[in-house]
PDBQT receptor file of N, H, CA, C and O in Angstrom, charges set to zero:
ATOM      1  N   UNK A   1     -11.805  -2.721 -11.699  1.00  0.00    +0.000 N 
ATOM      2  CA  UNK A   1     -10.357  -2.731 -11.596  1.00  0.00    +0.000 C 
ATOM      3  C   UNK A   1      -9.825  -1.329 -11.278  1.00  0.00    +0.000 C 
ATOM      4  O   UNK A   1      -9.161  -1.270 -10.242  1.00  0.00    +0.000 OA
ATOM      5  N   UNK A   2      -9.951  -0.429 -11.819  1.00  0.00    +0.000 N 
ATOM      6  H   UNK A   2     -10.490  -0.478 -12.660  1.00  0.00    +0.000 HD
ATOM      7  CA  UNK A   2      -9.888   1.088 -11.841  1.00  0.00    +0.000 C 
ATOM      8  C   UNK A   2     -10.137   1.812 -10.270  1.00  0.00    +0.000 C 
ATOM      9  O   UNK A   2      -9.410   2.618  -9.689  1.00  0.00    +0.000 OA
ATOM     10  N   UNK A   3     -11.493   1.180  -9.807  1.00  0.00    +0.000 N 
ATOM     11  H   UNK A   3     -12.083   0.525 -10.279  1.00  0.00    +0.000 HD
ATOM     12  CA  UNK A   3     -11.526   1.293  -8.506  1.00  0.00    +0.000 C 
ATOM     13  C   UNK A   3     -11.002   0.712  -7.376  1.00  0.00    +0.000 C 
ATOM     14  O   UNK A   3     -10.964   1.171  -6.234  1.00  0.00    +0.000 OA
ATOM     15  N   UNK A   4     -10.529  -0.534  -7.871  1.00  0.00    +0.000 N 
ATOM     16  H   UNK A   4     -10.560  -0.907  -8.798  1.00  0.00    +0.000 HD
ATOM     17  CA  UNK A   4      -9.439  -1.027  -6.545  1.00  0.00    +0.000 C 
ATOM     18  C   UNK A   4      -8.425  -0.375  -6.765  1.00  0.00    +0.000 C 
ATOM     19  O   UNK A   4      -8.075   0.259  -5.769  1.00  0.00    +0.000 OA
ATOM     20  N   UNK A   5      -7.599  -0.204  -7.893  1.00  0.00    +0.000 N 
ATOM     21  H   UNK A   5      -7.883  -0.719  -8.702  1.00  0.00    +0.000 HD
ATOM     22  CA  UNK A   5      -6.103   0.769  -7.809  1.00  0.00    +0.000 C 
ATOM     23  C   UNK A   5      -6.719   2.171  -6.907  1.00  0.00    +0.000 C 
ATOM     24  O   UNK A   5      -6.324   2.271  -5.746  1.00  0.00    +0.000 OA
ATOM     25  N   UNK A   6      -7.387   2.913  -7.284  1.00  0.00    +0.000 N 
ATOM     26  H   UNK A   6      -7.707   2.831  -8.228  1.00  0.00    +0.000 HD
ATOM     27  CA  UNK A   6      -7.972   4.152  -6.466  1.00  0.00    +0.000 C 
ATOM     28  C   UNK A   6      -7.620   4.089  -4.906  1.00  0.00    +0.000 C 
ATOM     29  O   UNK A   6      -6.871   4.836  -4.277  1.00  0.00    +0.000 OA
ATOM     30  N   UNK A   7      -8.621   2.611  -4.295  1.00  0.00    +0.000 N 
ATOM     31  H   UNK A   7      -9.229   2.004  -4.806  1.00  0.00    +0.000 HD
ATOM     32  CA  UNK A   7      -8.530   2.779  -3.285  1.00  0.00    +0.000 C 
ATOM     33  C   UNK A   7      -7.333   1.902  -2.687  1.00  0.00    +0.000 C 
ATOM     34  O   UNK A   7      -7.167   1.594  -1.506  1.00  0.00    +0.000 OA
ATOM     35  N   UNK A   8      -6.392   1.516  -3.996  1.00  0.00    +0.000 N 
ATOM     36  H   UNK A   8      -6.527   1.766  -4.955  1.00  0.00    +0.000 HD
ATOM     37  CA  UNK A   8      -4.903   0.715  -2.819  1.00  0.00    +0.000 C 
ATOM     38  C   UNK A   8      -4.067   2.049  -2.949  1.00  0.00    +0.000 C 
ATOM     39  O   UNK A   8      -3.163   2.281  -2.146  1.00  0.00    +0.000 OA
ATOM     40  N   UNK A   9      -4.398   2.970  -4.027  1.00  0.00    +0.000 N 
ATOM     41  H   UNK A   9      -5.132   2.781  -4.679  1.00  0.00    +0.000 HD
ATOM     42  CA  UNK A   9      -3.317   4.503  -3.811  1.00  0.00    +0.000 C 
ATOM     43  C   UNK A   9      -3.622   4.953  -2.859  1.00  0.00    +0.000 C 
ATOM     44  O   UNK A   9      -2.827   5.003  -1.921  1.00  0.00    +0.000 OA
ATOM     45  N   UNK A  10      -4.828   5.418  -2.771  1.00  0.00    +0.000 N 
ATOM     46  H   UNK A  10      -5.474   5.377  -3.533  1.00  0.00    +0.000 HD
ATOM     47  CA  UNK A  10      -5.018   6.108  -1.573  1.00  0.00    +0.000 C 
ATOM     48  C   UNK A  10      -4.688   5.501  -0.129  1.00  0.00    +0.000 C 
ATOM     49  O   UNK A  10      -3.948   6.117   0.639  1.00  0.00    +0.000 OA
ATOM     50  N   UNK A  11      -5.243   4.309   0.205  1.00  0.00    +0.000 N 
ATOM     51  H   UNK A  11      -5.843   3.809  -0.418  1.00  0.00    +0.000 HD
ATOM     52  CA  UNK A  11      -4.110   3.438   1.377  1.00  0.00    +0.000 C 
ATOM     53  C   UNK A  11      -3.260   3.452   1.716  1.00  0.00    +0.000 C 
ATOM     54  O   UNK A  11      -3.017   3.471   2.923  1.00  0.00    +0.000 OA
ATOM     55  N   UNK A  12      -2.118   3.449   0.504  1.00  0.00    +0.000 N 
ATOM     56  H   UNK A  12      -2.316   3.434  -0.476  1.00  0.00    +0.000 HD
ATOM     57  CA  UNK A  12      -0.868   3.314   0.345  1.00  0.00    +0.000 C 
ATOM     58  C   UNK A  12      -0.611   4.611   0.730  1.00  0.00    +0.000 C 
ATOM     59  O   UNK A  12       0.130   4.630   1.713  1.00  0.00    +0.000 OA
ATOM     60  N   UNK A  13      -1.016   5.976   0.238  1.00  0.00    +0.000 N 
ATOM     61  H   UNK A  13      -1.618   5.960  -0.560  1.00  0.00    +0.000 HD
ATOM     62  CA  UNK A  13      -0.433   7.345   0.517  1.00  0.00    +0.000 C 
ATOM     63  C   UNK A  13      -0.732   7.227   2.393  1.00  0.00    +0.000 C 
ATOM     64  O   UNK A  13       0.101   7.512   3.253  1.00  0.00    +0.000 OA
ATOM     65  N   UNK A  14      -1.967   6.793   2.601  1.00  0.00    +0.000 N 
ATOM     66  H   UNK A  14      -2.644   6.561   1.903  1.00  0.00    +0.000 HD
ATOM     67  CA  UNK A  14      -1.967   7.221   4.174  1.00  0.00    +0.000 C 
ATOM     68  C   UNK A  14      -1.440   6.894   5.103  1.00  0.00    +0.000 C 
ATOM     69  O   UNK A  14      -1.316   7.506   6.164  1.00  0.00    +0.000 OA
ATOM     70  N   UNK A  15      -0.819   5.211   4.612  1.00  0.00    +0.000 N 
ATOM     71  H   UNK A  15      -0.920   4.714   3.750  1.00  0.00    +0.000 HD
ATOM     72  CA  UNK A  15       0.303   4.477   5.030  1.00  0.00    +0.000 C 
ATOM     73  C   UNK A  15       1.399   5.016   5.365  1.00  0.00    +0.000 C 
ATOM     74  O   UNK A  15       2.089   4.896   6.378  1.00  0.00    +0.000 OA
ATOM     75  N   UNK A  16       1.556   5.858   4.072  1.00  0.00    +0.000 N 
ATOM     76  H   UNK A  16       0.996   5.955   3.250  1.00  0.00    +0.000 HD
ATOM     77  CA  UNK A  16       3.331   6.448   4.296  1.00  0.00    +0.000 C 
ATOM     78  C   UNK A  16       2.817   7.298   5.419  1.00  0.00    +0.000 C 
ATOM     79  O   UNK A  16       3.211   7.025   6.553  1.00  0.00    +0.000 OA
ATOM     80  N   UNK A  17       1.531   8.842   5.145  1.00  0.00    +0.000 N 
ATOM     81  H   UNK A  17       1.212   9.064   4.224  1.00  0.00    +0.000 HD
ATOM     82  CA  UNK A  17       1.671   9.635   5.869  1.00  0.00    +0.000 C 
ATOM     83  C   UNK A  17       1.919   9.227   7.557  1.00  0.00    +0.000 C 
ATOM     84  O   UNK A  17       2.378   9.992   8.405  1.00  0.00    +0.000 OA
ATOM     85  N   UNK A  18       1.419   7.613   7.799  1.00  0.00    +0.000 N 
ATOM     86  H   UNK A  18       1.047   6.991   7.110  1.00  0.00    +0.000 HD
ATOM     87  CA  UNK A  18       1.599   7.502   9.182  1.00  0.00    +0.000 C 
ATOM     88  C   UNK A  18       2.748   7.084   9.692  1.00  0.00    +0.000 C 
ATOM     89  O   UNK A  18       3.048   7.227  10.878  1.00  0.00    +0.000 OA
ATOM     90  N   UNK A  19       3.584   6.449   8.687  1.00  0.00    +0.000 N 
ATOM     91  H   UNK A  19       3.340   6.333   7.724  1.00  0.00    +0.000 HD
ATOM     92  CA  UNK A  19       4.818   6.041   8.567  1.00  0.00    +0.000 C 
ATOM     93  C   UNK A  19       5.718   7.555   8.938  1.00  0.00    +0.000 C 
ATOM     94  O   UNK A  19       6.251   7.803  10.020  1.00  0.00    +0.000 OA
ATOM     95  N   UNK A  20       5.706   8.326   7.881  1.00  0.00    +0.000 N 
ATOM     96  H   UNK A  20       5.273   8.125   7.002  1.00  0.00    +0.000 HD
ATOM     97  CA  UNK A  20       6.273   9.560   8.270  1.00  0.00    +0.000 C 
ATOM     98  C   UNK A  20       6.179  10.316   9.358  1.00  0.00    +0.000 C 
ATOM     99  O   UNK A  20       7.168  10.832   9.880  1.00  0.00    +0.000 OA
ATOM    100  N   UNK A  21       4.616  10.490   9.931  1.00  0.00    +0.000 N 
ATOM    101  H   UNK A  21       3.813  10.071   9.506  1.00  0.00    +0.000 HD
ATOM    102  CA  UNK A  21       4.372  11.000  11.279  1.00  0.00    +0.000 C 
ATOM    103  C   UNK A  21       5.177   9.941  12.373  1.00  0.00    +0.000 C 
ATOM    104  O   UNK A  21       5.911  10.503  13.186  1.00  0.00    +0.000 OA
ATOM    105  N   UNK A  22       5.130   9.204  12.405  1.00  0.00    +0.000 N 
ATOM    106  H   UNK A  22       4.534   8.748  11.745  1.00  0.00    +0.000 HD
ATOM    107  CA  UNK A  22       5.926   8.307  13.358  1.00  0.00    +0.000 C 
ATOM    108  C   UNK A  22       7.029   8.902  13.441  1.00  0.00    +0.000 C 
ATOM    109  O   UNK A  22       7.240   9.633  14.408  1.00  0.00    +0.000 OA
ATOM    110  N   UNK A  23       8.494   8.629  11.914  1.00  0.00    +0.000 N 
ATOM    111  H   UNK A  23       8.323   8.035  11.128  1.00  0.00    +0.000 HD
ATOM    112  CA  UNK A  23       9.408   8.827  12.180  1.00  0.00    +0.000 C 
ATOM    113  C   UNK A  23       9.649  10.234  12.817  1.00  0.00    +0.000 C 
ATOM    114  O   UNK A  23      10.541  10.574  13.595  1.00  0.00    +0.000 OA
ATOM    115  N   UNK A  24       8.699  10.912  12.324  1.00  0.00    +0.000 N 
ATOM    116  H   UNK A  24       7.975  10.636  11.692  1.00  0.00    +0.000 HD
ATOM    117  CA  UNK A  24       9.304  12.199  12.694  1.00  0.00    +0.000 C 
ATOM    118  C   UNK A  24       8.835  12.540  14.283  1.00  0.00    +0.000 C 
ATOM    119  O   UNK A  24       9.352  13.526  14.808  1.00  0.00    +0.000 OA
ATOM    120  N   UNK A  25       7.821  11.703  15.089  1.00  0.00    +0.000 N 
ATOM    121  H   UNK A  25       7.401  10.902  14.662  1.00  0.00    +0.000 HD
ATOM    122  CA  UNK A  25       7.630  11.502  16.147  1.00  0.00    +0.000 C 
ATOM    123  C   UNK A  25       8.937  10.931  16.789  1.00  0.00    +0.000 C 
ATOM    124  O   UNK A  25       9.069  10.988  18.012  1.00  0.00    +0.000 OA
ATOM    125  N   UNK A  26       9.776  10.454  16.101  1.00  0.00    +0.000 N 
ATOM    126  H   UNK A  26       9.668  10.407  15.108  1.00  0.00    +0.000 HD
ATOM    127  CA  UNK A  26      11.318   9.136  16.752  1.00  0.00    +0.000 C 
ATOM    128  C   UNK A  26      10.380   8.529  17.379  1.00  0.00    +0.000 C 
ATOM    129  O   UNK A  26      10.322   8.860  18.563  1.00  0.00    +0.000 OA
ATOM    130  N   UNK A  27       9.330   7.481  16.928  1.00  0.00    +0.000 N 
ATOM    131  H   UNK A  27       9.377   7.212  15.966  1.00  0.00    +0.000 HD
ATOM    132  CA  UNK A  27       8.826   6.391  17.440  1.00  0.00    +0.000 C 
ATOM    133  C   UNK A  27       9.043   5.460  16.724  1.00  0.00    +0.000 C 
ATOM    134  O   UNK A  27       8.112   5.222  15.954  1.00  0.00    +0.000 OA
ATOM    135  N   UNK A  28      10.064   4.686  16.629  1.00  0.00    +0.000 N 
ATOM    136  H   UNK A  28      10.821   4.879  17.255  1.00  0.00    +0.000 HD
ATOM    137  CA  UNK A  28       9.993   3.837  15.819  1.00  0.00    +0.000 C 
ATOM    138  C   UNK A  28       9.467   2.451  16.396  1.00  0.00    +0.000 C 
ATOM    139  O   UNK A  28      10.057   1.919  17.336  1.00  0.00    +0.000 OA
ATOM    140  N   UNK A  29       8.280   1.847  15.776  1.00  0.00    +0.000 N 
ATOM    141  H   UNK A  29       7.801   2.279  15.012  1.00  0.00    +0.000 HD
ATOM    142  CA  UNK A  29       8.084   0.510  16.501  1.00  0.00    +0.000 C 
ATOM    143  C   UNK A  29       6.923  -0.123  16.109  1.00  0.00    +0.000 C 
ATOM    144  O   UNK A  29       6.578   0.114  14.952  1.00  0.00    +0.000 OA
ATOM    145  N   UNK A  30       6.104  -0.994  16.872  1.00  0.00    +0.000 N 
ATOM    146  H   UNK A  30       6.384  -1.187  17.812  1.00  0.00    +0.000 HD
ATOM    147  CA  UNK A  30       4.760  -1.361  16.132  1.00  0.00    +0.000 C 
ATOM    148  C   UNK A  30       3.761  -0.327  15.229  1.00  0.00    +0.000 C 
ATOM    149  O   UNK A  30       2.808  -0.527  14.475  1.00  0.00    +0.000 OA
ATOM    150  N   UNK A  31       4.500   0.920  15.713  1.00  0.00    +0.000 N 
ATOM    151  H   UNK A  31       5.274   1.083  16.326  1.00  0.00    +0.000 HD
ATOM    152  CA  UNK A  31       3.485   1.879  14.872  1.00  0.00    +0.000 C 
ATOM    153  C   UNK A  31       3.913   2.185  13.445  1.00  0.00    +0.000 C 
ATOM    154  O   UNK A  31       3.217   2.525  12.489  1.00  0.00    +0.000 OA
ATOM    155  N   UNK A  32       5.170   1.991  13.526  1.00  0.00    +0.000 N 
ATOM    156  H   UNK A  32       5.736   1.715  14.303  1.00  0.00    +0.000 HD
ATOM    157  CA  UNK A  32       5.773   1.999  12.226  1.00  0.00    +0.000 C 
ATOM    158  C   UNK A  32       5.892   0.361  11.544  1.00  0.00    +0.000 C 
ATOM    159  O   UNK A  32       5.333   0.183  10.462  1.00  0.00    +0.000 OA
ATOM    160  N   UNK A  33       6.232  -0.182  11.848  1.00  0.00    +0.000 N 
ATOM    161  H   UNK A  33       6.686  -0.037  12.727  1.00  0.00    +0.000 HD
ATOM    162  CA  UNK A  33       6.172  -1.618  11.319  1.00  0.00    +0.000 C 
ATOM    163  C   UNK A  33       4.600  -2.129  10.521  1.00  0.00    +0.000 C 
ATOM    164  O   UNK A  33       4.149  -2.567   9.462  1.00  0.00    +0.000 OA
ATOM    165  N   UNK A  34       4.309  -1.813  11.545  1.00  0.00    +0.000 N 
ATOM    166  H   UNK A  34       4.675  -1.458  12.405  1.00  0.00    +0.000 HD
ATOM    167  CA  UNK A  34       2.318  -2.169  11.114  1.00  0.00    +0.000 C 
ATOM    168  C   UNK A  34       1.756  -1.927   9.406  1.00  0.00    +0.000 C 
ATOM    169  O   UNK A  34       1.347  -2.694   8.534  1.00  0.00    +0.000 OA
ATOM    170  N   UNK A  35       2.063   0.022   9.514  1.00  0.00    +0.000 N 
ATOM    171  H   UNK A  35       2.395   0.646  10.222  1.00  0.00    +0.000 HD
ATOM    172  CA  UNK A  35       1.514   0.310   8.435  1.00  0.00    +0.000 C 
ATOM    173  C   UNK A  35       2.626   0.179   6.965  1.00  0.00    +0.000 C 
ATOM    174  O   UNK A  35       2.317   0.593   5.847  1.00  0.00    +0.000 OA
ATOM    175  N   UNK A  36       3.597  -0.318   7.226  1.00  0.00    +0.000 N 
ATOM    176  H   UNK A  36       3.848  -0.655   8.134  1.00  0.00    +0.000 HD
ATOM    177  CA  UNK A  36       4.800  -1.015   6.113  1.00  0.00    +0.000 C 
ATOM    178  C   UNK A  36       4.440  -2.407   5.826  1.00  0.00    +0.000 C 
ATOM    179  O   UNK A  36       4.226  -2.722   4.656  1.00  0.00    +0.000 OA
ATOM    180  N   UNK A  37       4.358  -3.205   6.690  1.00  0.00    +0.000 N 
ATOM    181  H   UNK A  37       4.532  -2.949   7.641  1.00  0.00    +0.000 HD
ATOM    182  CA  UNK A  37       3.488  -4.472   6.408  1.00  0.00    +0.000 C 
ATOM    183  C   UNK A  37       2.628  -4.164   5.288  1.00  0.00    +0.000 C 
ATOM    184  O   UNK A  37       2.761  -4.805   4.246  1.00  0.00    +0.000 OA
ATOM    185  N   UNK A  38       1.205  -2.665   5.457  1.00  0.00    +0.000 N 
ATOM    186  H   UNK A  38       1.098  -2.144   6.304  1.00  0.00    +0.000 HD
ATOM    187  CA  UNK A  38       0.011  -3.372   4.803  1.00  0.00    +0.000 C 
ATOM    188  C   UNK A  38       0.511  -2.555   3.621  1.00  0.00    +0.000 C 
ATOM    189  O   UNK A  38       0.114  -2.932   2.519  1.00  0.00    +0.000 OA
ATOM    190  N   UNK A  39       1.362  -1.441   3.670  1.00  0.00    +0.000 N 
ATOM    191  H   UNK A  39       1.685  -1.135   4.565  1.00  0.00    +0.000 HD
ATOM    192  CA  UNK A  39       2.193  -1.137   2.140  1.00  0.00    +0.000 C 
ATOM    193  C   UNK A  39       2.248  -1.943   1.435  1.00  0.00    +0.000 C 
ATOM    194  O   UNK A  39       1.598  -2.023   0.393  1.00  0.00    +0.000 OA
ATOM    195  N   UNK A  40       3.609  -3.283   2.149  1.00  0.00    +0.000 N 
ATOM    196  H   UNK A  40       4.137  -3.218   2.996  1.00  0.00    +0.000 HD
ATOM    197  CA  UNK A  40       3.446  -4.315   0.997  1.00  0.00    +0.000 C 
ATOM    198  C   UNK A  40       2.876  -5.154   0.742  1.00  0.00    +0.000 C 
ATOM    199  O   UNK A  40       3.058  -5.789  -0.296  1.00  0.00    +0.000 OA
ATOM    200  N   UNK A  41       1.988  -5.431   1.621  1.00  0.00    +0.000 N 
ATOM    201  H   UNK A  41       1.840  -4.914   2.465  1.00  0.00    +0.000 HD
ATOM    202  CA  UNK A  41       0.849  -6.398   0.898  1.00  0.00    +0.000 C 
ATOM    203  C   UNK A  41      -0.214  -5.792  -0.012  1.00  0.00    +0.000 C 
ATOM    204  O   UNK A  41      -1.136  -6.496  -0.422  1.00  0.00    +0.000 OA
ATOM    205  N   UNK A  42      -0.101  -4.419  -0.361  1.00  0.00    +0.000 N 
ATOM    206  H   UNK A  42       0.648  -3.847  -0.028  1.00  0.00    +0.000 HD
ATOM    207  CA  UNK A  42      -1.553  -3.769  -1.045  1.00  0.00    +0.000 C 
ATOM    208  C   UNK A  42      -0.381  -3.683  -2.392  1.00  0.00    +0.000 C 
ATOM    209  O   UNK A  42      -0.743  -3.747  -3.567  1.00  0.00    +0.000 OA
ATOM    210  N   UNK A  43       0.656  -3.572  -2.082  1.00  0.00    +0.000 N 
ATOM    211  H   UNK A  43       0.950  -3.520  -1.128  1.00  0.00    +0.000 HD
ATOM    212  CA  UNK A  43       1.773  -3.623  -3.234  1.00  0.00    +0.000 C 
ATOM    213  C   UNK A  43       2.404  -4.497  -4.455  1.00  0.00    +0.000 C 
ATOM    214  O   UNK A  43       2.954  -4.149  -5.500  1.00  0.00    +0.000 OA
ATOM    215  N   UNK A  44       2.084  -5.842  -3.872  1.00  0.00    +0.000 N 
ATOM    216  H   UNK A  44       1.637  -6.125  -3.023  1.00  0.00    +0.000 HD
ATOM    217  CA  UNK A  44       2.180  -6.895  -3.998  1.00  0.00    +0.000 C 
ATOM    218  C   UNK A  44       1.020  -7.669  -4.782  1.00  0.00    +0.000 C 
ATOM    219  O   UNK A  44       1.211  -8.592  -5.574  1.00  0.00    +0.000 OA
ATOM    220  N   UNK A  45      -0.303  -7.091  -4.395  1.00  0.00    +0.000 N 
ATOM    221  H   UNK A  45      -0.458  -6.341  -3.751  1.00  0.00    +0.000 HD
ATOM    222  CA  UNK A  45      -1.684  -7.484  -4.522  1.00  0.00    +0.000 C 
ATOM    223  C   UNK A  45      -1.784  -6.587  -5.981  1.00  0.00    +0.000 C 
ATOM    224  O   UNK A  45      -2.143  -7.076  -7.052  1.00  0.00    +0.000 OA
ATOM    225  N   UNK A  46      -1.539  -5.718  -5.853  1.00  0.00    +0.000 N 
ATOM    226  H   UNK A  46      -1.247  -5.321  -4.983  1.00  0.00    +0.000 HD
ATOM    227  CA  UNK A  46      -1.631  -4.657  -6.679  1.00  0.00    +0.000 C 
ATOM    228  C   UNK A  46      -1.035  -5.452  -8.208  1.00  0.00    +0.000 C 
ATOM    229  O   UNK A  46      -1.558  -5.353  -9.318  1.00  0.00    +0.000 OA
ATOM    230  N   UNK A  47      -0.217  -5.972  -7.964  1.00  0.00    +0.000 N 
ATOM    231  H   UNK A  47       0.208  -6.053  -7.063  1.00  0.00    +0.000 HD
ATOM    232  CA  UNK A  47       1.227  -6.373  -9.202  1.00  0.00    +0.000 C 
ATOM    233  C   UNK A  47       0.606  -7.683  -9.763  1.00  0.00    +0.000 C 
ATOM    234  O   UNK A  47       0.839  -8.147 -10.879  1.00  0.00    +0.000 OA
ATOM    235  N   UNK A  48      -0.219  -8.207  -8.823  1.00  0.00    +0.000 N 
ATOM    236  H   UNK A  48      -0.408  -7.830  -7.916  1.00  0.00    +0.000 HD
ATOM    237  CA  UNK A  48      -1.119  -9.306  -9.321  1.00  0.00    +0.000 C 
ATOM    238  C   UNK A  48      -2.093  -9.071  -9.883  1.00  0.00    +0.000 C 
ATOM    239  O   UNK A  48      -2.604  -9.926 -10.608  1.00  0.00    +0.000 OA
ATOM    240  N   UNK A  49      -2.645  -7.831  -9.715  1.00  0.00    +0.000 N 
ATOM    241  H   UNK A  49      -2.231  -7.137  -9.126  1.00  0.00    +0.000 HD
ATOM    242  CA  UNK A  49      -3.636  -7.434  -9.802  1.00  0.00    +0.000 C 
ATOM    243  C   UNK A  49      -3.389  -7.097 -12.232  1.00  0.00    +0.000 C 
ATOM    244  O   UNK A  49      -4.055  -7.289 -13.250  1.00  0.00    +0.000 OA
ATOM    245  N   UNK A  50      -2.337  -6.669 -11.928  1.00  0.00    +0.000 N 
ATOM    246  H   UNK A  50      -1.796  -6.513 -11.102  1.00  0.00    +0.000 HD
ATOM    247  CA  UNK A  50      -1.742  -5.877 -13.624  1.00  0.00    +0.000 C 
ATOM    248  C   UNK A  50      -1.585  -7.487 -14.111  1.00  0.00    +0.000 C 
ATOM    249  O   UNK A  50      -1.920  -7.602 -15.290  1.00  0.00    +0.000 OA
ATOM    250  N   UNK A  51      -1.121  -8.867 -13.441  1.00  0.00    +0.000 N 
ATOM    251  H   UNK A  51      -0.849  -8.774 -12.484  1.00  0.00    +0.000 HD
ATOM    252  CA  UNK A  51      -0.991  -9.592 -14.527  1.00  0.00    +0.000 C 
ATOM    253  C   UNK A  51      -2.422 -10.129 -14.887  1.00  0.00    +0.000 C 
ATOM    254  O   UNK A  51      -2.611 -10.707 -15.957  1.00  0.00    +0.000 OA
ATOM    255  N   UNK A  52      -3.418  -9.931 -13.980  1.00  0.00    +0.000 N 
ATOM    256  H   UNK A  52      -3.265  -9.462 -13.111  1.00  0.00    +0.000 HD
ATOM    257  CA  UNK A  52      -4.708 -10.706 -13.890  1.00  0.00    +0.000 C 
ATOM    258  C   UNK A  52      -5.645  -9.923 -15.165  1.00  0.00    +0.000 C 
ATOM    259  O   UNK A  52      -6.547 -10.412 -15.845  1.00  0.00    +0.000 OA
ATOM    260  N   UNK A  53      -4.964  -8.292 -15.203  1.00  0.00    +0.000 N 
ATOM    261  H   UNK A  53      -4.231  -7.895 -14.651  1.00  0.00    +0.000 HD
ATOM    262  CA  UNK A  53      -5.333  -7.465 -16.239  1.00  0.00    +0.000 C 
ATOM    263  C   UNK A  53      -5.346  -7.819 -17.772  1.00  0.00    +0.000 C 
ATOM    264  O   UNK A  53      -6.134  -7.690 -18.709  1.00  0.00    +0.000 OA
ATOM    265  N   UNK A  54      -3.881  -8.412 -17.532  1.00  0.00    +0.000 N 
ATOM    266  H   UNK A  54      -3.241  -8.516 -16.770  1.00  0.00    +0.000 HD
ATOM    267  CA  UNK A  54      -3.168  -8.377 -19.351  1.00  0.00    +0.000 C 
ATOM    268  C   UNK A  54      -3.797  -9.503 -19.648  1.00  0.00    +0.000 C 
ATOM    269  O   UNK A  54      -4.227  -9.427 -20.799  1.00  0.00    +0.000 OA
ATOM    270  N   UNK A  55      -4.075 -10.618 -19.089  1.00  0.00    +0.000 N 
ATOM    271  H   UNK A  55      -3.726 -10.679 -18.154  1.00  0.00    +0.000 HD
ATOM    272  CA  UNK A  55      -4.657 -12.009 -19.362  1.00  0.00    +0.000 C 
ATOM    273  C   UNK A  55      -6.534 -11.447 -19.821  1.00  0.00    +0.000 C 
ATOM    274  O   UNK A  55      -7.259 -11.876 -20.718  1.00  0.00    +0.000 OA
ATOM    275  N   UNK A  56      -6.725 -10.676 -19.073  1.00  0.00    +0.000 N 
ATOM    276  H   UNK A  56      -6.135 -10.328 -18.344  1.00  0.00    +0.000 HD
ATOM    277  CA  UNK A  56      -8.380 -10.342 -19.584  1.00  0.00    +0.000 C 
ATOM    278  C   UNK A  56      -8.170  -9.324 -20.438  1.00  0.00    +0.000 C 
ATOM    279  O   UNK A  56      -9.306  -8.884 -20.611  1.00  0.00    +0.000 OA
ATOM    280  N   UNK A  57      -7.342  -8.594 -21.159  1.00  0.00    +0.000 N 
ATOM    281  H   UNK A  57      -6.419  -8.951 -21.019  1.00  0.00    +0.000 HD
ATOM    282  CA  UNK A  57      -7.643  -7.916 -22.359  1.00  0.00    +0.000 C 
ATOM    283  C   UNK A  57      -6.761  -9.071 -23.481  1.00  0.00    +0.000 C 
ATOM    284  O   UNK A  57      -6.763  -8.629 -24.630  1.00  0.00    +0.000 OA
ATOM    285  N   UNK A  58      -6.032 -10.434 -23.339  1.00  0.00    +0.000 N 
ATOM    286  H   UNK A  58      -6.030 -10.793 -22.405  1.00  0.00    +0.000 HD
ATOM    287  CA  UNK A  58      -6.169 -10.846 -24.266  1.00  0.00    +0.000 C 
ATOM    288  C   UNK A  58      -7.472 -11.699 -24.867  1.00  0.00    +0.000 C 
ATOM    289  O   UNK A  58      -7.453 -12.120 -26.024  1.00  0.00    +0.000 OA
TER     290      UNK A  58
């Protein structure tokens, strides 16, 4: 468990960084859309991930 959060932070940070390089490129478009998509799906996964937690430490 410990190691999937690891590697959805780290995703998630490189996400933004490409997100940010874009905007600040003024490209806004599939290149930016793309890596916001897999933001929230690793985001989302993630939140499932904490209730799937509390159920196995009861």
């Amino acid at each position: 468990m410990k190691s999937t959060a690891i590697i959805n932070a780290t995703l998630i940070g490189f996400m933004i960084g490409i997100i940010v390089w874009s905007v600040a490129k003024n490209t806004l478009g599939l290149f930016t859309l793309i890596p916001l998509f897999i933001v929230y799906k690793l985001i989302t996964n993630a939140k499932k991930g904490e209730t799937l937690e509390e159920e196995l430490e009861e």
